[in-house]
N, CA, C and O of each residue as an XYZ file, in Angstrom:
720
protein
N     146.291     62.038     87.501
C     145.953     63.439     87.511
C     144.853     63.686     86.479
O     144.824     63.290     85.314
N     144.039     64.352     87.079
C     142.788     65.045     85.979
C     143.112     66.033     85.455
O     144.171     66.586     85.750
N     142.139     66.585     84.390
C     142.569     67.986     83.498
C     141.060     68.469     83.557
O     140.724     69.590     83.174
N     140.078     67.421     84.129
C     138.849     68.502     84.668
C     138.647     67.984     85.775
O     138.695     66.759     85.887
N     138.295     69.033     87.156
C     138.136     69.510     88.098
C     136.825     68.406     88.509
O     135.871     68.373     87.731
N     136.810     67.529     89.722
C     135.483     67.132     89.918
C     134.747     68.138     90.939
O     135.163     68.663     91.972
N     133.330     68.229     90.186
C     132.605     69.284     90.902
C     131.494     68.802     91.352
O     130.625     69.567     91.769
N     131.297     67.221     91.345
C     130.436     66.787     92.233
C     130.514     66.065     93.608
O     129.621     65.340     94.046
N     131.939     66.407     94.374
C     132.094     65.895     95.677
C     131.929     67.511     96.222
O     132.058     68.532     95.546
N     131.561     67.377     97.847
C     131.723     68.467     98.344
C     132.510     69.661     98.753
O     133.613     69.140     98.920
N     132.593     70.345     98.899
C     133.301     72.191     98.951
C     134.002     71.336    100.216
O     133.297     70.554    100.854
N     135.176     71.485    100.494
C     136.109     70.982    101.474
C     135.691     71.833    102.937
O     135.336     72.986    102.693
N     135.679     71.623    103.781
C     135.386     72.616    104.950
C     136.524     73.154    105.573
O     137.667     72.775    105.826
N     135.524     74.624    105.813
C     136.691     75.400    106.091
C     136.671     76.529    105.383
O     137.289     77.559    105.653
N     135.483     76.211    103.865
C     135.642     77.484    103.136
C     133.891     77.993    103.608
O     132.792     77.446    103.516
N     134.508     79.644    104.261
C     133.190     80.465    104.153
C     132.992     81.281    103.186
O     133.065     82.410    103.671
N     132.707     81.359    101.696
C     132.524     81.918    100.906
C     131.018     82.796    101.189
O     131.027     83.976    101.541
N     130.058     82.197    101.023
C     128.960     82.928    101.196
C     128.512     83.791    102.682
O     127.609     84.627    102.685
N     129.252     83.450    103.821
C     128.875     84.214    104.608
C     129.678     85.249    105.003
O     129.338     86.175    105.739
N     130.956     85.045    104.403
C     131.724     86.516    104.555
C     131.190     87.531    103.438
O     130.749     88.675    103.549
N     131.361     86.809    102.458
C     130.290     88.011    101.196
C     128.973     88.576    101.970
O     128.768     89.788    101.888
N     128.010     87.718    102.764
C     127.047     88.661    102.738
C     127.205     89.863    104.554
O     126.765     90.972    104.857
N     128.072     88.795    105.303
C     128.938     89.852    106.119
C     129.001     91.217    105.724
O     128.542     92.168    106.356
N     129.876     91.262    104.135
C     130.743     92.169    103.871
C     129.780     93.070    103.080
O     129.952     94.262    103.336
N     128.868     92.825    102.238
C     127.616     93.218    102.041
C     127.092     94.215    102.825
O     127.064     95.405    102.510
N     126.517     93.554    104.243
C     125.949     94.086    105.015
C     126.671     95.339    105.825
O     126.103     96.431    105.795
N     127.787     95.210    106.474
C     129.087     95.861    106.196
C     128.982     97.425    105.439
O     128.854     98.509    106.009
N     129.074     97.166    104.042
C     129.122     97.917    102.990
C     128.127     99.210    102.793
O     128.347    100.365    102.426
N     126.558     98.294    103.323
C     125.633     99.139    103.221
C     125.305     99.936    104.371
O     124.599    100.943    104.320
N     125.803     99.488    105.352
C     125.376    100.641    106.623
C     126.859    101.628    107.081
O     127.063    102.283    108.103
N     127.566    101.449    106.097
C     128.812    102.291    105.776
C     128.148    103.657    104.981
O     128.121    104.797    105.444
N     127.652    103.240    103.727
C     126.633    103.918    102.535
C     126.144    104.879    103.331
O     126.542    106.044    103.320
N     124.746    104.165    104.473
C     123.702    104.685    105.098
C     124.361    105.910    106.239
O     124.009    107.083    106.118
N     125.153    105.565    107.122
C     126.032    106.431    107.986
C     126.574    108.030    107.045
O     126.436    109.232    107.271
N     127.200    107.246    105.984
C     128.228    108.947    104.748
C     127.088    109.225    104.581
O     127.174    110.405    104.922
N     125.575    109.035    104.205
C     124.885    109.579    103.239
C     124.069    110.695    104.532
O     123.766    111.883    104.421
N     123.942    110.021    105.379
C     123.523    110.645    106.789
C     123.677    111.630    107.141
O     122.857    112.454    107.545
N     125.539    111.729    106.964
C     126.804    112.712    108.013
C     126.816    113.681    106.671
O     126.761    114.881    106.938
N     126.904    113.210    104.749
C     126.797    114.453    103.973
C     125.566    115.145    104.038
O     125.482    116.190    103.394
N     124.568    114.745    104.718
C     122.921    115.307    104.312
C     123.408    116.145    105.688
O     123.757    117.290    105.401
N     123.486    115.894    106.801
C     123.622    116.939    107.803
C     124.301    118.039    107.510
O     123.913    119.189    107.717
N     125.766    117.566    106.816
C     126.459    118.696    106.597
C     125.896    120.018    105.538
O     125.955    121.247    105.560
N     125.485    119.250    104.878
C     124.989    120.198    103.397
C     123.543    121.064    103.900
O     123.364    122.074    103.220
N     122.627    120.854    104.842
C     121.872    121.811    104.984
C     121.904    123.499    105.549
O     122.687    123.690    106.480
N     121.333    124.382    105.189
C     121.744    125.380    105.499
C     120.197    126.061    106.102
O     119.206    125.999    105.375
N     120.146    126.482    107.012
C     119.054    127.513    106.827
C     118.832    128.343    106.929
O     119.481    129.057    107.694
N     117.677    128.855    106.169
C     117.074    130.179    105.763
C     115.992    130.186    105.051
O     114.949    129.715    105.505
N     116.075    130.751    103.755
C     114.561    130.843    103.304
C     114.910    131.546    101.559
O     115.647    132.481    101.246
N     114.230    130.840    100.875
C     113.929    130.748     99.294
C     112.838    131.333     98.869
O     111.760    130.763     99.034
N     112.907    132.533     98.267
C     111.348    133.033     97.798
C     111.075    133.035     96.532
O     110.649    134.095     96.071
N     111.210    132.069     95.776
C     110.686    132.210     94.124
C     109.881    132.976     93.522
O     109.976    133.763     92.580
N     108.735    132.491     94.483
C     107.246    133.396     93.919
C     107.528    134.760     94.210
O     107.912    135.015     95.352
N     107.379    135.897     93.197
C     106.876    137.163     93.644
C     106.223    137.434     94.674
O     106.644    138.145     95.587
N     104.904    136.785     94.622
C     104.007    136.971     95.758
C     104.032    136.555     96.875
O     103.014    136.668     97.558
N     105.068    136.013     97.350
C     105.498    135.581     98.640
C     106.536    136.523     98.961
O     107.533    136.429     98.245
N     106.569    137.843    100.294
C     107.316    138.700    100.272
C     108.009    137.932    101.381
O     109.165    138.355    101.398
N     107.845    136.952    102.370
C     108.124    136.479    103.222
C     108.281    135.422    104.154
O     107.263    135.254    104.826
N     109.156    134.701    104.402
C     108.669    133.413    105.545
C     109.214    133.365    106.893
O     110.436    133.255    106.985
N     108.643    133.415    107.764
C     109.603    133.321    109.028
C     108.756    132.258    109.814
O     107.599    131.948    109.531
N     109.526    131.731    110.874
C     108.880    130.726    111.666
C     109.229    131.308    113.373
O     110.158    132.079    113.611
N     108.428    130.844    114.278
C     108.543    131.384    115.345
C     107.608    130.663    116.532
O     106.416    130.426    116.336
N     108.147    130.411    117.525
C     106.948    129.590    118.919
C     106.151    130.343    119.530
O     105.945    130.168    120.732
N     105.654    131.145    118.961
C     104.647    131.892    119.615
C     103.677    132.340    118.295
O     103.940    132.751    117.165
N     102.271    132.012    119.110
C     101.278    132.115    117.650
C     100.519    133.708    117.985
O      99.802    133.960    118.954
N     101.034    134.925    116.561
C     100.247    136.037    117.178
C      99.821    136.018    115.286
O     100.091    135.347    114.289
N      98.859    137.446    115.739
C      98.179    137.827    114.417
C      98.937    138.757    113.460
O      98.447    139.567    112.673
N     100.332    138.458    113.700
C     101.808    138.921    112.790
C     102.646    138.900    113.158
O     103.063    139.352    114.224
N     103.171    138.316    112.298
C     104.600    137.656    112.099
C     105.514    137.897    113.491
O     106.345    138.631    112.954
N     105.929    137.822    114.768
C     107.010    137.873    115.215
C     108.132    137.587    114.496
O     108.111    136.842    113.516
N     109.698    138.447    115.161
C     110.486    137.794    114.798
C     110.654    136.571    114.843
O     110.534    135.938    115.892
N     111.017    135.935    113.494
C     111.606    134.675    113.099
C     112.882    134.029    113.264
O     113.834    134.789    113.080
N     113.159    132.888    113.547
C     114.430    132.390    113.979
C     114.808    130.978    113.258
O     113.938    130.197    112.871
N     116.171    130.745    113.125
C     116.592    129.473    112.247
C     116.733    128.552    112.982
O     116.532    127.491    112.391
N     117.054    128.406    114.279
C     117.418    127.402    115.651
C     116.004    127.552    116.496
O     115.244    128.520    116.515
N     115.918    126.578    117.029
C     115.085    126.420    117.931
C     115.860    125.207    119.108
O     115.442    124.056    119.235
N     116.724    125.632    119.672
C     117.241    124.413    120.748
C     116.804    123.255    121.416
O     117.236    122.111    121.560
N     115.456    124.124    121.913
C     114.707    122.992    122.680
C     113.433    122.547    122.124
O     112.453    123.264    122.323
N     113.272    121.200    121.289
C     112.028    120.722    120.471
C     111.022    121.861    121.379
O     111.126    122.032    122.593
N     109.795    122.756    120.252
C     108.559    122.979    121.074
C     107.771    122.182    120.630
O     107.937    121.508    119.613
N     106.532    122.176    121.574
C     105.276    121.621    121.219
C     104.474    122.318    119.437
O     103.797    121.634    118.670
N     104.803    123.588    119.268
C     104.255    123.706    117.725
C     105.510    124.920    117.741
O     106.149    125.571    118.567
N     105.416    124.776    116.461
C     106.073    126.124    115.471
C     104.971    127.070    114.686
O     103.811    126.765    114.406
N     105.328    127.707    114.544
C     103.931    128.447    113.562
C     104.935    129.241    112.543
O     105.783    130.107    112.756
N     104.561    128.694    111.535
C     104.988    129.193    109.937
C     103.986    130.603    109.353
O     102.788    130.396    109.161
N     104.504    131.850    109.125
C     104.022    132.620    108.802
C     104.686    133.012    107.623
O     105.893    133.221    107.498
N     103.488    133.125    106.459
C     103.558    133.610    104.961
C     103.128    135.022    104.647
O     101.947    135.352    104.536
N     104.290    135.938    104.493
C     103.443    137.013    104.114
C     103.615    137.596    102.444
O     104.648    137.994    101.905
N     102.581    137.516    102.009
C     101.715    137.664    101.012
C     101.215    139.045    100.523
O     100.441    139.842    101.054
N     102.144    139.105     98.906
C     101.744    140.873     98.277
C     101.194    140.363     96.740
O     101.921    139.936     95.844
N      99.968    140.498     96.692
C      99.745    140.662     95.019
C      99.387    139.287     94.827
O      99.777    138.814     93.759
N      98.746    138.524     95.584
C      98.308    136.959     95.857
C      97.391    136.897     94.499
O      96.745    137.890     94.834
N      96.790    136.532     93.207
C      95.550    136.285     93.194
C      94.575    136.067     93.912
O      94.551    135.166     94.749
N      93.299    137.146     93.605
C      92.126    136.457     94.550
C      91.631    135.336     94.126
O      91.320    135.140     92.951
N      91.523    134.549     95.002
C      90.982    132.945     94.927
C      91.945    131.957     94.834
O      91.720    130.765     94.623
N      93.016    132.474     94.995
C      94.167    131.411     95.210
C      94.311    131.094     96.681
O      94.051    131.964     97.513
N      94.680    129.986     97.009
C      95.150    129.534     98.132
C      96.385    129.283     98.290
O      96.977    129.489     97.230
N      97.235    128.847     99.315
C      98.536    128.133     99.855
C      98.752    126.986    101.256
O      98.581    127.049    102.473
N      99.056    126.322    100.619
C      99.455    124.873    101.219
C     100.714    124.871    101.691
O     101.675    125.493    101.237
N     100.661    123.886    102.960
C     102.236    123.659    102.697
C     102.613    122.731    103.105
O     101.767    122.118    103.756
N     103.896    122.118    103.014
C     104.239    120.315    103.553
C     105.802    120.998    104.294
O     106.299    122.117    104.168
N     106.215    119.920    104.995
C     106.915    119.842    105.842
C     107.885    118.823    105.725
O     107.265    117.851    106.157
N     108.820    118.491    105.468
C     109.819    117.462    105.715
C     110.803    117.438    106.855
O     111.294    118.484    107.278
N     111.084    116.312    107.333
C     112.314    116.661    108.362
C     113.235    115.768    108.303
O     112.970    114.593    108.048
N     114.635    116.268    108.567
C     115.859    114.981    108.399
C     116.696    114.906    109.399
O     116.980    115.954    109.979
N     117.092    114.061    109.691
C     118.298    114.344    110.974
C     118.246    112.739    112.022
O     117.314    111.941    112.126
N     118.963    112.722    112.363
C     119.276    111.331    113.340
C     117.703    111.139    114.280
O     117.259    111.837    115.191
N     117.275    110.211    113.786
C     116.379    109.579    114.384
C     116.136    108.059    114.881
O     115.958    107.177    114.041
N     116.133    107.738    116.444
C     116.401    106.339    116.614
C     115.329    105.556    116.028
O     114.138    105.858    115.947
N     116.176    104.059    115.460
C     115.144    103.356    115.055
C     113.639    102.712    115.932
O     112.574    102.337    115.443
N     114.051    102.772    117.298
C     112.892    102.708    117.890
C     111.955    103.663    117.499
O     110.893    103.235    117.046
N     112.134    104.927    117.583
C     111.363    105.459    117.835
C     110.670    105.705    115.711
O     109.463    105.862    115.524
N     111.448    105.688    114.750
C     110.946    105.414    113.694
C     110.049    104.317    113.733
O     108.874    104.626    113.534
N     110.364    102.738    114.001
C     109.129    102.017    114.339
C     108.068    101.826    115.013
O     107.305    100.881    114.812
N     107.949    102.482    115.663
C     107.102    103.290    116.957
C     105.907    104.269    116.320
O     104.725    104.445    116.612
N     106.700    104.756    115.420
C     106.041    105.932    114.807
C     106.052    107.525    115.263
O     105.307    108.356    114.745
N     106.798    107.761    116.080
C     107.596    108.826    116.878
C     107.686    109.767    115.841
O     107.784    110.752    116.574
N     107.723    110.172    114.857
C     108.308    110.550    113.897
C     107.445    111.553    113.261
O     107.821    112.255    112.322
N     106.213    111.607    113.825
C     104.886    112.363    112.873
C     104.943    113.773    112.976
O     105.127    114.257    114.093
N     104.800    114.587    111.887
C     104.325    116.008    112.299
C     103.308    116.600    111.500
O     103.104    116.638    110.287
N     102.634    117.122    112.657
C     101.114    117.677    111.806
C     101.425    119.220    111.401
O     101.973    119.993    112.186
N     100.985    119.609    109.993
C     100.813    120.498    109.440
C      99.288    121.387    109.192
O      98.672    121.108    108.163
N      99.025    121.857    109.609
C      97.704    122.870    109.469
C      97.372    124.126    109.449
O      97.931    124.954    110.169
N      96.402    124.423    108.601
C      96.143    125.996    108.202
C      96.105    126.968    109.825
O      95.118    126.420    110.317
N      96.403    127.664    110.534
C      96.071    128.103    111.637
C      94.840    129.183    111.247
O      94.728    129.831    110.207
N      94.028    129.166    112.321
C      93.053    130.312    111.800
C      93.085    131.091    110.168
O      93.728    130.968    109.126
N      91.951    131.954    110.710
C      91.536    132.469    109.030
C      93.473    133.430    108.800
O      94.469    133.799    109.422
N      92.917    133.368    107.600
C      94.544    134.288    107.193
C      93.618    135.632    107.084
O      92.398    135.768    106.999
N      94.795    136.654    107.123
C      94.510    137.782    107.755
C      95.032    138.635    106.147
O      96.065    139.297    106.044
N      93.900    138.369    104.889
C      94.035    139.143    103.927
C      93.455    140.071    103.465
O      92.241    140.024    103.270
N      93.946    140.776    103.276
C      93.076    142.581    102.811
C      93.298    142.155    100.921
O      94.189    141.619    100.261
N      92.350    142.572    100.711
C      92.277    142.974     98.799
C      92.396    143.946     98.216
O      91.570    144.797     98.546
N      93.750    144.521     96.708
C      93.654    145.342     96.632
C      93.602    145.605     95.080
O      93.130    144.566     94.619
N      93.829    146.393     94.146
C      93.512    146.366     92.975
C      94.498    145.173     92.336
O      94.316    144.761     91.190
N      95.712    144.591     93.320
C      96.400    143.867     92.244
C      96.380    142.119     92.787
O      96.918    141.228     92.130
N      95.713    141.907     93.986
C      95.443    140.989     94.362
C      95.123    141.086     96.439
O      94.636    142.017     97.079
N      95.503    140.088     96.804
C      95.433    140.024     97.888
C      96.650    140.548     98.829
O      97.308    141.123     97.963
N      97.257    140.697     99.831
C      98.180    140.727    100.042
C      97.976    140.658    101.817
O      96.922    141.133    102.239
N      98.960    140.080    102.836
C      98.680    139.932    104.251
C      99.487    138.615    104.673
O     100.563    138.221    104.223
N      98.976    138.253    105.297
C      99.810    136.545    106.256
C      98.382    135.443    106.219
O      97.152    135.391    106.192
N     100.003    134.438    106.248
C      98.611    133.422    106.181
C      99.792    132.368    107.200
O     100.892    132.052    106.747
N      99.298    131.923    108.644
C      99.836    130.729    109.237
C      99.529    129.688    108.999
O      98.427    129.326    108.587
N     100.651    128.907    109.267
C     100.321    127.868    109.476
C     101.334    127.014    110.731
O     102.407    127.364    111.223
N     100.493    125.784    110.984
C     100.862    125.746    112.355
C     101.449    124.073    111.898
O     101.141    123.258    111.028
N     102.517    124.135    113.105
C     103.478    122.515    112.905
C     103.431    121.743    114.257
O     104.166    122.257    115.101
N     102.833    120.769    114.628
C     103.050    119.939    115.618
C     103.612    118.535    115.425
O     104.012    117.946    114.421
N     103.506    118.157    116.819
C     104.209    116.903    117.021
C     103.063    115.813    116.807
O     101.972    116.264    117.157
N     103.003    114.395    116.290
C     101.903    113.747    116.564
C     101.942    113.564    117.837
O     102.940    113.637    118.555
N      99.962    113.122    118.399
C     100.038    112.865    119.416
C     100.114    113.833    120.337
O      99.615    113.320    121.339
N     100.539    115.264    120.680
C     100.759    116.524    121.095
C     102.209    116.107    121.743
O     102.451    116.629    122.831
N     103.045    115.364    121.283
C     104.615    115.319    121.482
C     105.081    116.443    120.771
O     104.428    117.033    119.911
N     106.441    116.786    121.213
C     106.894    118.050    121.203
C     107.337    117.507    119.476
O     106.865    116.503    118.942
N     108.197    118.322    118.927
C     108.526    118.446    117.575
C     109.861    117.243    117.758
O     110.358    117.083    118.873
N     110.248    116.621    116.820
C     111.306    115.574    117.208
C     112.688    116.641    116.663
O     112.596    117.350    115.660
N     113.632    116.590    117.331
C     115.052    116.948    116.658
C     115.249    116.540    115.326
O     115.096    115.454    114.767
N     115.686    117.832    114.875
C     116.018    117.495    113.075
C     115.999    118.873    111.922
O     115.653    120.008    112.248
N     116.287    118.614    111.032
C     116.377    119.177    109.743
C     115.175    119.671    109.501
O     114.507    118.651    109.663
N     114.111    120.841    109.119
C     113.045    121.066    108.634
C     113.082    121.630    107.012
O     113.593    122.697    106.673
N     112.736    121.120    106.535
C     112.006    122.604    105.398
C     110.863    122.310    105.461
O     110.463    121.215    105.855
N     110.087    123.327    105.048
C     108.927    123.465    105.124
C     108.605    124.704    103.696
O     108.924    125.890    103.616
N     107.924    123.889    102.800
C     107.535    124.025    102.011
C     106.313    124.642    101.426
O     105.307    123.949    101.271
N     106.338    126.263    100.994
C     104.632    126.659    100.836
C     104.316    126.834     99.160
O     104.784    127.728     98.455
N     103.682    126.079     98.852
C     102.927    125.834     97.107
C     101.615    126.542     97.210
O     100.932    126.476     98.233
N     101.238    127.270     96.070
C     100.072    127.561     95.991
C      98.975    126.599     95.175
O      99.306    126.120     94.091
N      97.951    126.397     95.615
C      96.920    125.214     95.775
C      96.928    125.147     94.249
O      96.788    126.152     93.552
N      97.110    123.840     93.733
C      96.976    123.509     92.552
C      98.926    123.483     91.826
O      99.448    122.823     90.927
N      99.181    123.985     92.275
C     101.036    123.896     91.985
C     101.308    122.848     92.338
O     100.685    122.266     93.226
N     102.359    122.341     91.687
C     103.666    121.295     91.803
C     104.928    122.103     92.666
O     105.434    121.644     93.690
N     105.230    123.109     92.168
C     106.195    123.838     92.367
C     106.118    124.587     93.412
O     105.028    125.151     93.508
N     107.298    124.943     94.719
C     107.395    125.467     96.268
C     107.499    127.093     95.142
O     108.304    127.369     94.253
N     106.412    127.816     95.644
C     106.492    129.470     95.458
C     107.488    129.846     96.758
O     108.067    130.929     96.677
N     107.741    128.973     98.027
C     109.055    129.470     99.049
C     109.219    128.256     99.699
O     108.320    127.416     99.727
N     110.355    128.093    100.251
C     110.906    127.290    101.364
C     111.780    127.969    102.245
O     112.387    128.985    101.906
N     111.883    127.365    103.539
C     111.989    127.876    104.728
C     112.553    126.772    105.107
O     111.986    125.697    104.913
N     114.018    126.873    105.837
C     114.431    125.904    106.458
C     115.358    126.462    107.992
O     116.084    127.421    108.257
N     114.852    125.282    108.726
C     115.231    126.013    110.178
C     115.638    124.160    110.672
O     115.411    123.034    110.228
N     116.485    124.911    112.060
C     116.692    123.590    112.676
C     115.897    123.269    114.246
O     115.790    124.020    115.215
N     115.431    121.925    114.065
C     114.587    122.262    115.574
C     115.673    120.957    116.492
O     115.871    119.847    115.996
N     116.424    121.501    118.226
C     117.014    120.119    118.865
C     117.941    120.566    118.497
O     118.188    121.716    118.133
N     118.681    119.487    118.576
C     120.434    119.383    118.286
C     120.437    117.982    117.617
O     120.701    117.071    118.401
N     120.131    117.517    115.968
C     120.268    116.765    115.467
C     121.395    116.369    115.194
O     121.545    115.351    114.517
């Protein structure tokens, strides 16, 4: 009998050590990816955040006019664009507003590698601002498509409006487009 272990003949067969670990690994992490998925769906809400003073308003809506239609949080059936309307009291003159777009929600991996996934953000026509002793004040669109002129993909939106040169959303707007 020995009192140290020989560790230079081979691992007896029969033992899968390393491939059930990385099994269980793999396992582990698309467990992670699924909860983190199903809490992000659950936790969104929408509506709309106005920080800035000068943002009296955000609504979104599928039809592009020269003010604001009513705005809506659902949109059922992906459209081809959304149009984001900002309305604007006491703007500085010479300021601008930007805005970005994020979206979240079940998306197949085909179509993520594919690139399915794009949405274009752009100023729509001139904004429609009058000037008054304390700044600007009026609407300013902006317009959301699909890449490619594909309709909008199902999902989570916010959509985010900063004024040019900010870090910081002066509003967000969150709506759902589909049945994510």
């Amino acid at each position: 009998m020995r009192a140290i272990p020989r560790t230079a003949t081979k691992a007896p067969r029969g033992r899968r050590g390393s491939g059930v670990a990385a099994l269980a690994a793999a396992g582990a992490a698309l467990l992670l990816i699924f909860l983190a998925a199903a809490l992000e769906a659950r936790s969104f809400e929408p509506g709309a955040s106005l920080p800035d003073p000068a943002v009296a308003g955000v609504s979104v809506s599928e039809r592009a006019a020269a003010h604001p239609p009513g705005g809506r949080e659902r949109f059922p059936d992906p459209p081809r664009a959304l149009y984001v309307y900002v309305a604007v009291r006491g703007l500085p003159a010479g300021e601008g507003l930007s805005a970005r777009v994020e979206r979240s929600g079940r998306s197949s991996l085909l179509g993520a590698l594919l690139g399915g996934g794009g949405i274009v953000v752009r100023r729509d026509g001139r904004p429609h601002l009058a000037g008054d002793g304390e700044g600007v004040s009026g609407i300013v669109r902006f317009e959301l498509r699909g890449a490619g002129g594909r309709p909008l993909p199902a999902g989570n939106y916010t959509v985010s409006v900063f004024r040019e040169g900010g870090d910081r959303p002066s509003a967000v707007r969150r709506f759902v487009v589909g049945r994510p």
